[in-house]
C-alpha positions as CSV (number, residue, x, y, z in Angstrom):
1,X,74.5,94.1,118.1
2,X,78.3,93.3,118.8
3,X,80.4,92.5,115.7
4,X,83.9,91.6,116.4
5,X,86.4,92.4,113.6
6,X,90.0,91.2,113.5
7,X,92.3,92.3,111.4
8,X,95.5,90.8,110.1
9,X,95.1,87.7,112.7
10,X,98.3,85.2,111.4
11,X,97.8,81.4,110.7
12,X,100.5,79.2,110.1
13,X,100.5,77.2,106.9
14,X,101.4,73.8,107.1
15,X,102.2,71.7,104.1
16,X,103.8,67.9,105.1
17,X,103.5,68.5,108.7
18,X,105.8,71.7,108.6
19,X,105.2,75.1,109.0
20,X,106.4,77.0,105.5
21,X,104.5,80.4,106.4
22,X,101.6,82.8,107.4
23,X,98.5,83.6,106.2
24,X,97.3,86.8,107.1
25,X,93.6,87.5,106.0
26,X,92.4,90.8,105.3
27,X,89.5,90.7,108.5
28,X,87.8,87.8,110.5
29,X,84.5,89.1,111.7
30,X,82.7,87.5,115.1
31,X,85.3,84.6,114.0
32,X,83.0,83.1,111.7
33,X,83.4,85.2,108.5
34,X,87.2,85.6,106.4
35,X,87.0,88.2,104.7
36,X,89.0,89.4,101.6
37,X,89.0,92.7,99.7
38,X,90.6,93.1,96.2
39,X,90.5,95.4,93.2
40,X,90.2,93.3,90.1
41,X,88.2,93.6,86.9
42,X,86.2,89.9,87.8
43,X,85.8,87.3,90.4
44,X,87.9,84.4,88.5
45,X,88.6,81.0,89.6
46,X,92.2,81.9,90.6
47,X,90.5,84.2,93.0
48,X,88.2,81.5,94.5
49,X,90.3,79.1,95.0
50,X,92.7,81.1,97.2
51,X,89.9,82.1,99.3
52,X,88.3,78.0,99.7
53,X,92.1,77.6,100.4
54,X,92.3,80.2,102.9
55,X,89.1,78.6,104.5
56,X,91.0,75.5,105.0
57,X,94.0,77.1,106.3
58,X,92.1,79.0,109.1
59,X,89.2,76.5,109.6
60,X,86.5,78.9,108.6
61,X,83.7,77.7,106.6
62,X,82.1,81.3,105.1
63,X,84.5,83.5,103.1
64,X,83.2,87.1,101.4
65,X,85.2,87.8,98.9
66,X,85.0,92.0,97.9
67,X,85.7,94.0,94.9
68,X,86.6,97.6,94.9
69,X,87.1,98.4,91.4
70,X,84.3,100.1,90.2
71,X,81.9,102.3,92.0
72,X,79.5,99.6,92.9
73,X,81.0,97.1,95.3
74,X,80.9,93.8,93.7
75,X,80.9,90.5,96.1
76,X,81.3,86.8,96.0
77,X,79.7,84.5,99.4
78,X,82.2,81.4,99.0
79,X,81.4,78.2,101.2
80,X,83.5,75.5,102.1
């Protein structure tokens, strides 16, 4: 099995029909999948609702958000 894994792939952002930056995601695997590793103490709301946002932004629909901090990986499956 093939999984294709890109990292730091750029999207413009686009507020009122203007580009005001780039959003550069952590890793897009087989460009289905955004993917977004942190170190926190929790998953928190601020930290779901910048990954649903980044699912807009690069018209993805399945976001994995990861957690480093302690010694057993913690994760969040976020759909949009």
């Amino acid at each position: 099995m093939n999984i294709g894994v890109a990292q730091q792939q750029s999207f413009p952002v686009i507020y009122r029909e203007k580009e005001i930056g780039l959003l550069i995601p952590d890793l897009i695997v087989n460009e289905e999948v955004l993917v977004e590793t942190k170190i926190a103490e929790s998953f928190t709301s601020a930290h779901e609702a910048q990954v649903i946002g980044y699912l807009a932004i690069t018209e993805l629909r399945v976001g994995l958000w990861l957690n480093f901090k302690f010694a057993r990986l913690q994760w969040k499956r976020l759909v949009r």
